[in-house]
N, C-alpha and C positions, 0 to 999 in steps of 0.2 A: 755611824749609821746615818743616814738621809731618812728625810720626812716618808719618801715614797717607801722604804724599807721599815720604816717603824709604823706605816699604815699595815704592811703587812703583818707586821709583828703582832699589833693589834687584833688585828681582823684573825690570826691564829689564835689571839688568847680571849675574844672573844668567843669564838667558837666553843674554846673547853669551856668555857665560863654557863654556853647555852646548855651544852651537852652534861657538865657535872649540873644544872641548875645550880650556879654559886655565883651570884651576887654578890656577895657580900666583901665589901671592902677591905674589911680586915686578912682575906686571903689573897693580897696583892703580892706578898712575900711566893706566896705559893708558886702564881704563875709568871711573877719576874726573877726567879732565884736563875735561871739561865740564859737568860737573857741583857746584854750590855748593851744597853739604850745610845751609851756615847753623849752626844748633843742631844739628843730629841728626850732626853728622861723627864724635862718637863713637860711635852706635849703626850707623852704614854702615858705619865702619871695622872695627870691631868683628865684625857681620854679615860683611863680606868677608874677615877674617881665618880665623872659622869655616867658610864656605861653603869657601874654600880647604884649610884643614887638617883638619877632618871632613866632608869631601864625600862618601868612601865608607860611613861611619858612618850618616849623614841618610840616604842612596840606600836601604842597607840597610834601614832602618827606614822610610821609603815603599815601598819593595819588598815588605817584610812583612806589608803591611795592602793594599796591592792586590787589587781582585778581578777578575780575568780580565784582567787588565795586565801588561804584563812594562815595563821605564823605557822600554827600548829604543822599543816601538809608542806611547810616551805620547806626546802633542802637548808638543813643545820649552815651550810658552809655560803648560801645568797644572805640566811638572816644575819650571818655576822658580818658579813661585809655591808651588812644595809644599814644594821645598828652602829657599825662605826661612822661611817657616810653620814647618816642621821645625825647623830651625835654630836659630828662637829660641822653641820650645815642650822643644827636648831640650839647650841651654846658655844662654839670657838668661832667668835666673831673674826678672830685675827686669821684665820685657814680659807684661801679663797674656795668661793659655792665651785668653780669651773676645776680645779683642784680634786675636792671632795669627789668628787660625780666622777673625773673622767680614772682616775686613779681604783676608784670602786671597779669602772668596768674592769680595769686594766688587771685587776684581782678575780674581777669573775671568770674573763676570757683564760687565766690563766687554772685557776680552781675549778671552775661548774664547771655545767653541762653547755653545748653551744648553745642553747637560749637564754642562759642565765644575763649576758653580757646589756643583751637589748632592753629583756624584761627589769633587771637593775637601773639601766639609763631611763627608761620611763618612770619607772619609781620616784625616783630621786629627782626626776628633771617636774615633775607635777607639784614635787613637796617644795621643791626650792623655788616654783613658781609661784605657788599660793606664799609661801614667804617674803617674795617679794612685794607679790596684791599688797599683802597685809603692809608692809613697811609701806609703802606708798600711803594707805590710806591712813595713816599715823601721822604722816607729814603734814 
């Protein structure tokens, strides 16, 4: 499996994760029992450790940058692909921001609706720019 196939992986097992509301860590076995990560088992395990433990933190921070969205009315299948994007644009320092973002759309265009694609790239391109603000003013 390649990084671009275990984002998808992700971004599917996010989804049930939104959809059954299950968070919780301990049902990792649940949604990898079909799944052979190959090489990337450290970067999913990883991903679903975060997706689990800063779930509110990610919401929050897509929440933020939303325009005329609340998560609640979002389509199940933009918020998972926005919490994984998230996920590793605000803790996997090692996953390039131009990576994250373009591979999200690449998941939208293939999953949503035709406006999911855009409306994802702005999301994400606002959040990993106030990210960047930030890291500058840190300097």
């Amino acid at each position: 499996m390649n990084r671009p196939e275990a984002r998808e992986n992700m971004m599917i097992i996010a989804f049930q994760m939104g959809v059954n509301k299950d968070f919780d860590p301990d049902s990792e076995y649940h949604y990898f029992k079909d799944v052979d990560p190959g090489t990337q088992g450290e970067y999913m395990e990883r991903c679903f450790s975060l997706l689990c433990s800063k779930k509110e933190e990610i919401d929050r921070e897509i929440s933020s940058h939303c325009r005329q969205w609340t998560l609640e009315r979002m389509p199940q299948t933009d918020l998972a692909i926005l919490r994984v994007a998230v996920c590793e644009l605000m803790y996997m320092d090692d996953v390039p921001e131009g990576a994250s973002i373009n591979e999200a759309v690449e998941l939208a265009k293939k999953y949503s609706d035709v406006n999911s694609p855009s409306y994802i790239n702005g999301i994400l391109g606002r959040i990993a720019a106030e990210r960047r603000k930030s890291a500058d003013i840190e300097k």
